[in-house]
LOVOLO-112608 format. One record per residue (C-alpha): residue in three letters; y, x, z. Coordinates in pm, 1 decimal. Layout:
<rs>
+--------+----------+----------+----------+
| residu |        v |        u |        w |
+--------+----------+----------+----------+
|    ALA |        Y |        X |        Z |
...
+--------+----------+----------+----------+
</rs>
This chain:
<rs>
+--------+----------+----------+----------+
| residu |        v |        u |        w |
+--------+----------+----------+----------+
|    UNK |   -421.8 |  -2154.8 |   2481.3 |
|    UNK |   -755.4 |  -2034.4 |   2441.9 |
|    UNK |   -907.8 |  -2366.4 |   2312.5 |
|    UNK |   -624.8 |  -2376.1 |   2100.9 |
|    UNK |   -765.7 |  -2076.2 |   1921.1 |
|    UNK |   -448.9 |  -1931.2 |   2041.5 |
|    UNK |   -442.4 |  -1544.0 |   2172.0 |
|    UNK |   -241.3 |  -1456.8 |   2448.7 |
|    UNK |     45.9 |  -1276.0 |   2345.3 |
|    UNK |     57.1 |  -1391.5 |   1982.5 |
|    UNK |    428.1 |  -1388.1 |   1868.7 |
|    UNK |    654.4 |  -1641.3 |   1747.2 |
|    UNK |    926.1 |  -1523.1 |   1501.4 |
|    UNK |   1255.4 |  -1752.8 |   1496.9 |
|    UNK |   1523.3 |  -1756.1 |   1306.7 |
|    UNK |   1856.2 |  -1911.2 |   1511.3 |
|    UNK |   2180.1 |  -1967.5 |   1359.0 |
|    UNK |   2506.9 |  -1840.7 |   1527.5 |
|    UNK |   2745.9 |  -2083.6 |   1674.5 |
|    UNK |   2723.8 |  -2401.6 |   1865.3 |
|    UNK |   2401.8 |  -2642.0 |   1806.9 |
|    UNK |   2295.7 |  -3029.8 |   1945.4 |
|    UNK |   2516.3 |  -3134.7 |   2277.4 |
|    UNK |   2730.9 |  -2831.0 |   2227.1 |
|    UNK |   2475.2 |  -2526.5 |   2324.5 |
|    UNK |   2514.6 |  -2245.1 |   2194.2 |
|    UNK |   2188.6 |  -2201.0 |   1951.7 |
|    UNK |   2151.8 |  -1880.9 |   2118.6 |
|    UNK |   2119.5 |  -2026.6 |   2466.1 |
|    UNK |   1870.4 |  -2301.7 |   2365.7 |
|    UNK |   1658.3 |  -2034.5 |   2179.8 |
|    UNK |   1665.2 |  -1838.0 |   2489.0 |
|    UNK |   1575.8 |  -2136.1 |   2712.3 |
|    UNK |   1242.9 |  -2217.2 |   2436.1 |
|    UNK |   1134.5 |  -1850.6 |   2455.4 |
|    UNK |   1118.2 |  -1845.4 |   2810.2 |
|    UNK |    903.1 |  -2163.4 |   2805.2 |
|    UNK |    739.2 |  -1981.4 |   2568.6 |
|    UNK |    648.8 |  -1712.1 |   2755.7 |
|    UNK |    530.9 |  -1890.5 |   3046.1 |
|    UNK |    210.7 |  -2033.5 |   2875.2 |
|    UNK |    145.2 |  -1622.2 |   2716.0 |
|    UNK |    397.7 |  -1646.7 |   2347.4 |
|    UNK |    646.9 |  -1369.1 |   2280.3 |
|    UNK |    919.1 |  -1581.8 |   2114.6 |
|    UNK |   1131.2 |  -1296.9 |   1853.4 |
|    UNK |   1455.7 |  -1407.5 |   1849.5 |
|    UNK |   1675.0 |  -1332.1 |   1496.6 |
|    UNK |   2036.5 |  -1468.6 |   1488.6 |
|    UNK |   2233.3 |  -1530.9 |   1181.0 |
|    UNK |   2466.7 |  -1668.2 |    977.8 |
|    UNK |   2424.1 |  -2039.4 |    840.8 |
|    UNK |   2478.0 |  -1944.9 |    468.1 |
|    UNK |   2185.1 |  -1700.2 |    534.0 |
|    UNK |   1956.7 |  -1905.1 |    685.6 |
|    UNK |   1982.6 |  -2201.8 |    485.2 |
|    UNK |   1864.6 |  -1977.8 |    218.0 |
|    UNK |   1547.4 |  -1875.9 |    435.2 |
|    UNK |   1507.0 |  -2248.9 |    537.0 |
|    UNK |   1509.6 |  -2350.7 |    172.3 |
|    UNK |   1285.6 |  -2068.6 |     41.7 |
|    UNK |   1035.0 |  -2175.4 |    316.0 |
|    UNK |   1043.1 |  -1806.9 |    473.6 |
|    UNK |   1120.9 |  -1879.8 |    791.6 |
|    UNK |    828.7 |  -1961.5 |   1056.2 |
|    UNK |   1045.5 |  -2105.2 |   1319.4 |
|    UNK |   1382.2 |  -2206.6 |   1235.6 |
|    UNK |   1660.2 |  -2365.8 |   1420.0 |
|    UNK |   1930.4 |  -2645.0 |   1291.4 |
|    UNK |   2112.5 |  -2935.3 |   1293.4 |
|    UNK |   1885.9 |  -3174.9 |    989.4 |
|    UNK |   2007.9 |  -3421.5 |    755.2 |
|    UNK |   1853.3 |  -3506.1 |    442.3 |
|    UNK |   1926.0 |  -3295.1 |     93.2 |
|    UNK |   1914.6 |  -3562.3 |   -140.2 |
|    UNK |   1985.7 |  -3939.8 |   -103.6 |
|    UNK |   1599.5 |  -4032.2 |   -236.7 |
|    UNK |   1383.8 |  -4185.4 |    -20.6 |
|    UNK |   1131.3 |  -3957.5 |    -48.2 |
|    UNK |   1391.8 |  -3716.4 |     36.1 |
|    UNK |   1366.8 |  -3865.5 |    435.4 |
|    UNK |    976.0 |  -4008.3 |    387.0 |
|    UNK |    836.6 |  -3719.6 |    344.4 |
|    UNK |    932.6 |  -3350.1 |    558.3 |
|    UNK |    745.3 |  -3053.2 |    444.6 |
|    UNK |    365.3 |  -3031.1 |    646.7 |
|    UNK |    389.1 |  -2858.2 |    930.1 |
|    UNK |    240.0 |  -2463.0 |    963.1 |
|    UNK |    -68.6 |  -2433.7 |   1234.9 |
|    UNK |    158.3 |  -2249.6 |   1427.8 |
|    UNK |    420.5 |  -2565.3 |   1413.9 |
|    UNK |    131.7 |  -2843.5 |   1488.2 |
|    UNK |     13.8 |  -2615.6 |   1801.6 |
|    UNK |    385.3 |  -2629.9 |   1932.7 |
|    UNK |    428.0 |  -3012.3 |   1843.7 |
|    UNK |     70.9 |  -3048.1 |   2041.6 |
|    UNK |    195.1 |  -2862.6 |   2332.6 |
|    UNK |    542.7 |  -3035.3 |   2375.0 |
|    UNK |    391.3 |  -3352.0 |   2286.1 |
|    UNK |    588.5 |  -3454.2 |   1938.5 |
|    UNK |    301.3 |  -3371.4 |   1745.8 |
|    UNK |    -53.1 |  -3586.9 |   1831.1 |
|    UNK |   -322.8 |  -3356.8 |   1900.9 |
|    UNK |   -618.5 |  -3290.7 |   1657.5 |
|    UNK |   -898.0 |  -3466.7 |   1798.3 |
|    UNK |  -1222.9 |  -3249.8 |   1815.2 |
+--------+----------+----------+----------+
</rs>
C-alpha cells in the first residue's frame, strides 16, 4: 500500500443502498464482504446504508466517494454509455488492486 502512496489505515467512506443488490445479496452483505477485504490489506471501509431515493441524489450530485448500485445509463445518447465520469485516486487505487482498473505505469 505503501508504494501506492497509500497510508495504512486510511478510510474508505461508502454509501450502500438498502435492499437486495446483483445475484440477490443483500447490499449490506456484499458491503460487508468488500470491507473485510478491505481491511485485510490495512483500509477501514465506513459503511452508510440508505434509502435509494437518497442516494441517487448523492450519486447524482457526485458526493458520494464510494457508492453502491445496480447501473444503467440516464439518457439514451451515446455519450451517455461512452463516456462514465473519471474515476477519483481513491477509485483508480481500488480498480488497480482488484485488477479492473490497469495500473499507472511508473
Amino acid at each position: 500500500m505503501a508504494a501506492a502512496g497509500v497510508a495504512e489505515g486510511t478510510e474508505i467512506d461508502a454509501i450502500v443502498p438498502n435492499g437486495t443488490g446483483p445475484g440477490g445479496i443483500e447490499w449490506a452483505t456484499l458491503a460487508a464482504k468488500i470491507q473485510s477485504d478491505l481491511a485485510q490489506v490495512g483500509l477501514q471501509m465506513n459503511i452508510q446504508q440508505l434509502q435509494s431515493s437518497e442516494l441517487l441524489n448523492i450519486y447524482r450530485a457526485q458526493d458520494g466517494k464510494m457508492v453502491f448500485m445496480n447501473w444503467s445509463p440516464t439518457s439514451r445518447t451515446r455519450t451517455a454509455t461512452l463516456r462514465p465520469s473519471p474515476p477519483t485516486k481513491r477509485a483508480r487505487l481500488l480498480g488497480a488492486m482488484t485488477g479492473t482498473i490497469p495500473r499507472p505505469s511508473s
